[in-house]
N, C-alpha and C positions, 0 to 999 in steps of 0.2 A: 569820101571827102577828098578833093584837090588838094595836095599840098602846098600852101602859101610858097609865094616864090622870096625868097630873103630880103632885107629891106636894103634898100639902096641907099647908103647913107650918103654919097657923094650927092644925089637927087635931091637931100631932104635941105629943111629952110636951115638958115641962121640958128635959130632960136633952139630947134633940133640938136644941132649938131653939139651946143653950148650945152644940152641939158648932158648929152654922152658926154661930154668933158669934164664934166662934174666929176663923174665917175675916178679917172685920172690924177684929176686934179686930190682929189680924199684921198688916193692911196698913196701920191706922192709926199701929199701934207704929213701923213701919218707915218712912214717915214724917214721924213724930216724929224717930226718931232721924237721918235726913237736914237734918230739919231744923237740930237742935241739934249735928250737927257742921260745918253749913256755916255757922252764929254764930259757932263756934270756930273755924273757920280765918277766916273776917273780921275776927276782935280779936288774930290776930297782925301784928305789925306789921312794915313795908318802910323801915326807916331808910335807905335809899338811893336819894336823888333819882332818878338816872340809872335803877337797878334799876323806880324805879314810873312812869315816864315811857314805857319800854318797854312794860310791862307794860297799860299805859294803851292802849298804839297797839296790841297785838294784839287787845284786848278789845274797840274800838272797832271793827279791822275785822273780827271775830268775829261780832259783832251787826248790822252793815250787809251781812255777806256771809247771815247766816241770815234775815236782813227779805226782802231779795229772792229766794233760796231758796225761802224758805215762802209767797211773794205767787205763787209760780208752779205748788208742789204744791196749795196753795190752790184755784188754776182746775183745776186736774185733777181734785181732789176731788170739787167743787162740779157738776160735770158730771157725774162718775159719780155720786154722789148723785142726780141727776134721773133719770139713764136705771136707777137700781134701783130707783127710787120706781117709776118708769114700768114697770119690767119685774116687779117684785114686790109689794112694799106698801112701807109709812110708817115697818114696824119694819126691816127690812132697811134702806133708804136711812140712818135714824138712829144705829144698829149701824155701817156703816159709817163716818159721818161723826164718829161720839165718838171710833171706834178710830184714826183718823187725824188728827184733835186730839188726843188723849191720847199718840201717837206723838212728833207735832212737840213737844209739851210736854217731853216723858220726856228729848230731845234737847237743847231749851234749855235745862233745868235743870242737866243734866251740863256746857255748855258753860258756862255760867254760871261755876257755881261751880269750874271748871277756871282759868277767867282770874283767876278772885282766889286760887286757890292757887300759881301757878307762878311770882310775882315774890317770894312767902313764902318757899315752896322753895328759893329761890334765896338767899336771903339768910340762910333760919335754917343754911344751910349752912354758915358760918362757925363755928356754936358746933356742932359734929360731925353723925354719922352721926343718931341718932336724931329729933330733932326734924324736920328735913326727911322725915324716912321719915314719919311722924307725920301731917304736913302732906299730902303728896303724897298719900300710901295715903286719909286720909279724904278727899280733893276724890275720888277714883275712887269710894269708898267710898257717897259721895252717890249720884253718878250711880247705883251700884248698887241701894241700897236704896232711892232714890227710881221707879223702876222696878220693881222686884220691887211693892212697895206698889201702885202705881199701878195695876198689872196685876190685882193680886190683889182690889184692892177694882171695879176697873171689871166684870172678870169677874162677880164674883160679885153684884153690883147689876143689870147687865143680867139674869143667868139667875134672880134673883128678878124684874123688874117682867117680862120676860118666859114668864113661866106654869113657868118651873123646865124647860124645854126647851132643851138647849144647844145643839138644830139651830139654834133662831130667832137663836141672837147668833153664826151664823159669819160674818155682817158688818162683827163688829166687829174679827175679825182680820183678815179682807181690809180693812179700812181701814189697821189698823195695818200689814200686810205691805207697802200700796201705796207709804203714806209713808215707809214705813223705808226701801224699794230706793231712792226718788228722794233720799232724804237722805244714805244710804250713797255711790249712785255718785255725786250731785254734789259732797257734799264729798270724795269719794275723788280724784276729778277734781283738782279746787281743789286738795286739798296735794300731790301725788305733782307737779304740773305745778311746781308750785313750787319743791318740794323739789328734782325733778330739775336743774331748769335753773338753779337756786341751787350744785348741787354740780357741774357743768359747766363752769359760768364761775367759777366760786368757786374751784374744789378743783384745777382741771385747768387752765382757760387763765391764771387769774391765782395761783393758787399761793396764796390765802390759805384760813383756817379755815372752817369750817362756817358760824359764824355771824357770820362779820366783817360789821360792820353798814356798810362799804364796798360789800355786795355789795347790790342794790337788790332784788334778790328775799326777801332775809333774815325781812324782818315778814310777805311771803306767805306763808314757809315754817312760820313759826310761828301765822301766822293759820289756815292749813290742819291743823293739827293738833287745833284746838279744833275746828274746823268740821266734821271728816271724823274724825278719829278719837276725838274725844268726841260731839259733835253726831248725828252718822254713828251712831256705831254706839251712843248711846243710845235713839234710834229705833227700830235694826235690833236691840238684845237686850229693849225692849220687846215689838215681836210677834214673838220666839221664843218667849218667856213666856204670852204670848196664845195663839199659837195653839197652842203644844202642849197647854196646860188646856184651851184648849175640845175638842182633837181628842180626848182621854183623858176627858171629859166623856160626849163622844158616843158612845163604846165603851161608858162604864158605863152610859148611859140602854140601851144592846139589854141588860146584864146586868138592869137594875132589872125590862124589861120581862118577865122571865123568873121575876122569885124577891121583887121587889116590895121591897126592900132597896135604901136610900135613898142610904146610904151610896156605893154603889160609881158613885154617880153625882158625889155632891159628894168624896168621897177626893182627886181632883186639889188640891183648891182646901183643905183641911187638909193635905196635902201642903204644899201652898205654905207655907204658914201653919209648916211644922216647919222648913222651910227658912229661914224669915226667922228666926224662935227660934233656931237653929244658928248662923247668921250674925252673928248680934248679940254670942254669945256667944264666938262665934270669932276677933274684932276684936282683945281685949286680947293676942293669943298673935304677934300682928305687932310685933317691935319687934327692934331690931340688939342690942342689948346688948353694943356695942365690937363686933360682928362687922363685916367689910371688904363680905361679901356680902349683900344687904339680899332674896335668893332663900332664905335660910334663914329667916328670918322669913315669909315667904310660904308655903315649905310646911309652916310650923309652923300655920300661920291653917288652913289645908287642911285639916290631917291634922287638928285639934282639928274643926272645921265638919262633917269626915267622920264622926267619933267622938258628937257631939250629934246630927247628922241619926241616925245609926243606933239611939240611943237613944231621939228622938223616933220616929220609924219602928214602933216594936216598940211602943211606947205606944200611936201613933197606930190600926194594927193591932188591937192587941190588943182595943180598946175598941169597935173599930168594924166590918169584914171579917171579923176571925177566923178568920186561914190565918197558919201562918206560914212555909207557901209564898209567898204573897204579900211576905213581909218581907222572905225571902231573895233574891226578885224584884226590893226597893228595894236590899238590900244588893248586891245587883248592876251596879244602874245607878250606884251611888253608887263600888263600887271600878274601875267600866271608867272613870269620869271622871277619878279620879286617875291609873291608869294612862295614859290619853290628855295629861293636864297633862306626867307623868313622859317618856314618848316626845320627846311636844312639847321642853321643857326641852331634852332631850339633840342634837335634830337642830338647836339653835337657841341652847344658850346655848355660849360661848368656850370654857368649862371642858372642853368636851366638843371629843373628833375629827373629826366632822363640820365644823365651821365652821372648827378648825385645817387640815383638810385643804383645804377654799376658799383661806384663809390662804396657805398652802404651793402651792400652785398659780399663785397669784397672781405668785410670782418669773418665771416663766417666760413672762408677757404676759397681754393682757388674752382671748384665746381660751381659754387653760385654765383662766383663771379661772371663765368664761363654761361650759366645757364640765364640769370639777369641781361647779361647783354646781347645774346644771342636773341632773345625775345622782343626787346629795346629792336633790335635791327630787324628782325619781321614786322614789329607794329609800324618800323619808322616810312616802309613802301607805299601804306594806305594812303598818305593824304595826298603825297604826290602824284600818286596815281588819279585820286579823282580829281586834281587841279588838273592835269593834260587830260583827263577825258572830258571836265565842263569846257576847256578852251579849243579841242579838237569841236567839240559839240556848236559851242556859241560861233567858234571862227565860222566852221561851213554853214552855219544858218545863215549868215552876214553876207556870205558869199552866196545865196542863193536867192537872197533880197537884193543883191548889186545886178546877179542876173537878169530877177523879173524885168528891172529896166533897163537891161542892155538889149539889145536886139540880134538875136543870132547863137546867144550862151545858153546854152543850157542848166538845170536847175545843179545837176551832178558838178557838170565844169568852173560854173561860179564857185561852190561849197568848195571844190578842193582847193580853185585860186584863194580864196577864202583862206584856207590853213594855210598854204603857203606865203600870205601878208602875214595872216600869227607870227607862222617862224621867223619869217626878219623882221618883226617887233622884237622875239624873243631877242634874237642875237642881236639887237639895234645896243646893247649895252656890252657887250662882248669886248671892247675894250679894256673897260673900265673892271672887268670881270675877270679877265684873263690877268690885269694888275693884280689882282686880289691875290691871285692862285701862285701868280710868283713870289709874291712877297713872302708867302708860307715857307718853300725851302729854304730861302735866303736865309729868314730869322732864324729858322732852325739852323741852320749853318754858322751864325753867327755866337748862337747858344754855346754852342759846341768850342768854337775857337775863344768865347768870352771865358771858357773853363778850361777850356787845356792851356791858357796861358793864363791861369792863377787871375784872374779879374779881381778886380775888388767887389765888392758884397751887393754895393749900388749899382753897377754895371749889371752883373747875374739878375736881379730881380726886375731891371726892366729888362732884358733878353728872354726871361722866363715867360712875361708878358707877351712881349711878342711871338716867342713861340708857343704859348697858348694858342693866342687870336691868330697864330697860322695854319696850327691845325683844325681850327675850324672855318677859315677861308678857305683852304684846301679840299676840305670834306662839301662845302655849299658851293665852291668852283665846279665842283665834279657833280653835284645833285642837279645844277641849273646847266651841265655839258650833256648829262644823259637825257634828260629834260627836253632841250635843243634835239639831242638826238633821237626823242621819240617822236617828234613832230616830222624833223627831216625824212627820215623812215619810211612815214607815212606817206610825204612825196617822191622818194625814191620809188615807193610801189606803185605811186599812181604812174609815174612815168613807164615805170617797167612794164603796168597796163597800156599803157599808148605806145610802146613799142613793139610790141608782141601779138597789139588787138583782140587782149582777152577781154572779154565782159563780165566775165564771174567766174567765180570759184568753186564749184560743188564740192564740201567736204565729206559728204556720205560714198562718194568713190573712193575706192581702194586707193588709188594709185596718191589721190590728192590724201588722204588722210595717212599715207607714209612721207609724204612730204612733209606736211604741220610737226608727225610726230618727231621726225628729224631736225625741224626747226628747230621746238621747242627744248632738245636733246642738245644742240650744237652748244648753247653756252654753259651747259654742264659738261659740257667734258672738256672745252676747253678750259675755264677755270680752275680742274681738277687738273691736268697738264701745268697751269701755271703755278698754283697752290703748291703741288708736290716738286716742282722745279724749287721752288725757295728753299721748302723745309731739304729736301737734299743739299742744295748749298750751306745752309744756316747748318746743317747738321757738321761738314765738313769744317767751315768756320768756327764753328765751337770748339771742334777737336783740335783747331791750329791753334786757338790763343790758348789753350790748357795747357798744352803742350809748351807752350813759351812760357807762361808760368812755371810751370818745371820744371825746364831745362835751361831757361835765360836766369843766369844769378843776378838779382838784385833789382830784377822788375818790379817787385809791389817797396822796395824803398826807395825809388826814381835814380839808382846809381845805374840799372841794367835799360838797354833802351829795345823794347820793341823790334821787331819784322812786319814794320806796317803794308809793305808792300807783297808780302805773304799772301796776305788776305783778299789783299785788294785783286793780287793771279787767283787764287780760286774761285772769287765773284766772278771775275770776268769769263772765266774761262766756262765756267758753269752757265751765265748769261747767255753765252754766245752758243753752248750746244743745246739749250733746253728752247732757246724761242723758236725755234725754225719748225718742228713737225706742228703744234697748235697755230703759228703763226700762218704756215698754207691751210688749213684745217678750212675757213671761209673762204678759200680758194677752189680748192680742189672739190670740197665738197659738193656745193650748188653743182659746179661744171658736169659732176657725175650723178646726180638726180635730175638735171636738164638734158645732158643725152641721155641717157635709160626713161626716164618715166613720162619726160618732157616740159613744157612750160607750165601747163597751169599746176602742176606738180609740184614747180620751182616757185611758183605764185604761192601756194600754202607754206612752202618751206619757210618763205622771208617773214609771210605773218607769226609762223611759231619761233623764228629765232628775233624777231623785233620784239614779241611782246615779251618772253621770255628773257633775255638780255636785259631789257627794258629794269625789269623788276629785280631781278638778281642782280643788277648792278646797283642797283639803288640801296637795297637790302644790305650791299659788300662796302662801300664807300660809306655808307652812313652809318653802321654799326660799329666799322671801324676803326672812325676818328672820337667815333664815341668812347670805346675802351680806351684809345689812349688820351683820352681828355681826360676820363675820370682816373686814370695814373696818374696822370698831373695833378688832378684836383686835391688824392692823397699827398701827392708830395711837398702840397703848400703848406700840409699841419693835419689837416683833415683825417681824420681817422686811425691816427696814432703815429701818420709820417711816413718818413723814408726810416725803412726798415726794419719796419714792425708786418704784421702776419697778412694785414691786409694789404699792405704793399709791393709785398711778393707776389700774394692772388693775382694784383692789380695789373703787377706785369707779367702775367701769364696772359692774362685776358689782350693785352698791350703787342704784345707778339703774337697772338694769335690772330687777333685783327691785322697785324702789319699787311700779310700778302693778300687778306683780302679787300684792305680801302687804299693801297698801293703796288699791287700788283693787278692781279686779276677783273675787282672793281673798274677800275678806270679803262683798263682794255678790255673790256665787252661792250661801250658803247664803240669801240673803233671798229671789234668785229663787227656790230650788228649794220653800220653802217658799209663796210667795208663786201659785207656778201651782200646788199644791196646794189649797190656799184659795178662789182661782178656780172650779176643776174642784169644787170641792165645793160652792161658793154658786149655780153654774150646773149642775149635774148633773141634776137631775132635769128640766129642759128640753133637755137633750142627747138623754135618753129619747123627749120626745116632737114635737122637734123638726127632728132629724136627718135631712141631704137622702138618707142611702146607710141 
């Protein structure tokens, strides 16, 4: 087949050119409106000395933990940049290099405006439920659509100065994949280490609160929360955003090649563009109105986001493709996300049997509690699973009926375009999603500062609230990002096929069936690298704040004060040597099963570390917010309370899920995405350079 020659945008009509500006036009909107609500949560105000003097001390070590962080992804960067300069050319190396500054960007920004929302939160708590909902929801809300924007203008800037070819910018999502994974695991590292060894010696050998500012790990716990799970995963849903546009780019460039229709090449990137429009308009339907629960307002935000994307969809369509197979394709991807949100909630929030039954477990020591939820988190992988394989399934039938009446598509080529409309259905609420998932740390951030500065009782109990329903926005953020990322995956590898010109995969050969097995291998040992990363920090952090107990006179009666910055050097310092070997681990590896065995080799690799990932993340994130909901759940009265036998269990089970629904969980969909990216920027010298 000829290679289509790039569209010549200067050639094309008016009406053309307008529908590309759309494109621009949504990421600048977006933003915009990032911008103009992180004004707005900076002009509410913190009348409480104690409340902004905390708030002060996370922020500060917030920014000194992401300086040294980013001076380290930095040399990493800066090195593969040379060696793709060297191995490719000047646009490749530069692709790379913007997508992992625009990464690390996408992350400070989120973290940023997280530390000025969570001492706000905390204090607009006192005049009720909604203003802190308000507050919180837009500080997630930034990070959100400062990301969505970001992506959506860099994308579409690179594939204009680069000739309108979305092969030449898949640099720019391996840069951004590289950075996410190192930003994810090390601040995943950094708070889970914290956290745990905070609720160890906090909760268990000295019998006080979560966040009693007695305990010297306390401001790590909360430093780690900006750092890893805003910082972290603004990063990491920045190139989920990337790379699935470009990978849905490059499916539409083989359709364009065939029928010379412009459209099904830029479609992702107006896609985007209906999704940021949905979002924006989905914002106002967030609000408690006297309700206790602040998740019905969230799925009210959803289900409106759901109802605008599907509208812009049919619009979007209508004007441009012209199938409304393809619609029902978006309407697809769009109701397997809610459904996936829906599942999520249930294995994850209080309300529901699943974390009552950890709860109820937990009377009878800390092994059933340990053995209840561990099983709770194998059953919770099923349904997710067969929602992305009826939507993998129904998207490409959709796609192969748009076919029969296109002229020149084939039945294979429609079916994957097909997935690839699912996928920006799914992400068409990504927004609105990504708000969810910020709002989680914040509240929890705010939890923490409503108690180390002695709150009054009505404060505490709606902050309890909030950080409830953030741990289970947090856990359904991350169910409906792996979600996204099984589908993108999926287009990753078709790509990786149209680059390479494999047709198929024989797994009964040797050589391809040490690839699958190494797939399916890679996300066990990297989680076991990040897993054992923690417990060695948490183990160290243990030993500091005992140690301060003992030696600091007058700590447990508030005369003696803490070494909070103790803790906070050995998190970091532990963060920053434990991510780097698992973090090249989707590097290095692929590279060295594509020269020794060769491509179709590296073909089975990606199917056994996509599906494998796939499942064990879902399994990690959703077990995990599980155990710590049903610690919460004790701690409201339920089961004999804070301090009773079941409560101990509870937080065993509670630490024990930490590193794996805030460590390791959330960065295996980066990996899985990330050796994708690899295998497709390195593919075609797999072809001609491979030793077997």
């Amino acid at each position: 087949m000829t290679p289509p020659q790039p569209f010549d945008w200067a050639q094309s009509e008016d009406s053309d050119t307008i529908i590309l500006e759309i494109a621009y036009f949504a990421g600048i909107l977006s933003l915009a409106v990032a911008v103009i609500l992180s004004l707005w949560i900076s002009k509410q105000t913190v009348e409480n000395k104690k409340m902004a003097e905390i708030a002060k001390a996370i922020r500060v070590g917030s920014t000194a933990y992401l300086k040294r962080q980013y001076k380290t992804i930095s040399i990493i960067s800066i090195i593969l940049t040379i060696l793709l300069y060297l191995v490719f050319d000047l646009k490749t190396a530069f692709a790379f290099l913007l997508g992992a500054i625009f990464s690390l960007l996408a992350g400070y920004v989120g973290m940023d405006v997280a530390t000025k929302a969570n001492a706000r939160t905390a204090y607009a708590a006192k005049f009720g439920m909604e203003k802190p909902l308000k507050i919180s929801f837009y500080g997630g809300l930034v990070m959100g659509l400062f990301n969505v924007g970001l992506s959506l203008l860099g994308v579409t800037s690179l594939f204009l100065l680069y000739g309108n070819n979305p092969s030449l910018i898949v640099g720019f999502g391996f840069g951004a994949s590289l950075s996410a994974l190192f930003a994810q695991l090390g601040g995943g590292i950094f708070t889970k280490a914290a956290d745990v060894g905070a609720d160890i010696v906090g909760k268990v050998d000295a019998g006080i609160p979560e966040d009693d500012p007695r305990n010297a790990a306390v401001i790590a716990d909360n430093v780690g929360d900006n750092v890893g799970d805003v910082a972290g995963r603004g990063a990491d849903l920045f190139e989920s955003m990337t790379g699935e546009n470009i990978a849905a780019m490059i499916i539409g460039f083989s359709l364009y090649a065939v029928t010379q229709n412009f459209f099904f090449v830029i479609f992702p990137l107006l896609a985007r563009s209906v999704g940021i429009f949905s979002s924006i308009l989905g914002i106002p339907f967030v609000k408690s109105k006297g309700r206790r629960d602040p998740m019905i307002g969230f799925r009210n935000g959803i289900i409106a986001t759901c109802i605008f994307s599907m509208i812009g969809f049919y619009i979007l369509i209508h004007y441009t493709i012209l199938s409304n197979d393809l619609f029902f394709a978006a309407v697809v991807g769009l109701v397997a996300s809610l459904i996936i949100v829906l599942i999520t909630e249930y294995y994850t929030s209080k309300s529901h049997k699943p974390v009552q039954e950890i709860a109820e477990a937990s009377k009878t020591g800390h092994a059933t509690n340990i053995i209840r939820g561990y099983a709770i988190s194998l059953e919770s992988t099923g349904m997710p699973v067969v929602v992305i394989s009826v939507a993998i399934l129904l998207s490409y039938y959709l796609g192969t009926l748009f076919a029969a009446s296109t002229t020149g598509i084939t039945s294979y080529m429609g079916g994957i375009y097909g997935i690839a409309v699912a996928t920006m259905g799914m992400l068409s609420i990504a927004g609105m999603i990504l708000g969810m998932d910020g709002f989680g740390p914040i509240v929890d951030n705010a939890g923490g500062i409503a108690e180390m500065s002695k709150a009054d009782e009505k404060v505490r109990k709606i902050t309890d609230i909030f950080d409830a329903a953030g741990n289970t926005t947090k856990a359904l953020t991350k169910g409906y990002a792996m979600a996204s990322a099984g589908l993108a995956a999926l287009l990753l590898f078709s790509a990786y096929l149209d680059v390479t010109h494999i047709t198929s995969v024989n797994i009964v050969s040797p050589q391809i069936m040490i690839g699958l097995f190494i797939g399916i291998l890679l996300p066990f040992v990297f989680a076991s690298f990040a897993i054992r990363a923690v417990g060695k920090a948490a183990f160290k952090i243990v030993e500091e704040v005992r140690r301060q107990f003992r030696e600091i006179k007058g700590i447990m009666t508030g005369k003696g004060q803490p070494d909070y910055s103790r803790a906070i050097d050995i998190a970091t310092v532990a963060a920053q040597r434990e991510m780097i070997v698992p973090g090249l681990l989707p590097v290095v590896v692929p590279l060295i099963i594509g020269f020794t065995l060769g491509a179709e080799s590296v073909g089975a690799f990606l199917i056994g570390v996509t599906l494998s990932g796939f499942i064990l993340a879902m399994q990690m994130n959703t077990g995990g917010a599980a155990w710590d909901n049903a610690k919460k759940y004790i701690e409201e009265g339920h089961m004999g309370g804070k301090g009773s036998e079941a409560h101990k269990a509870a937080v065993t089970g509670d630490t024990f899920g930490d590193p794996l629904k805030d460590t390791a969980g959330p960065a295996l969909h980066v990996l899985v995405k990330l050796a994708n990216t690899v295998c497709l920027v390195f593919g075609s010298l797999f072809i001609l350079h491979a030793l077997l």
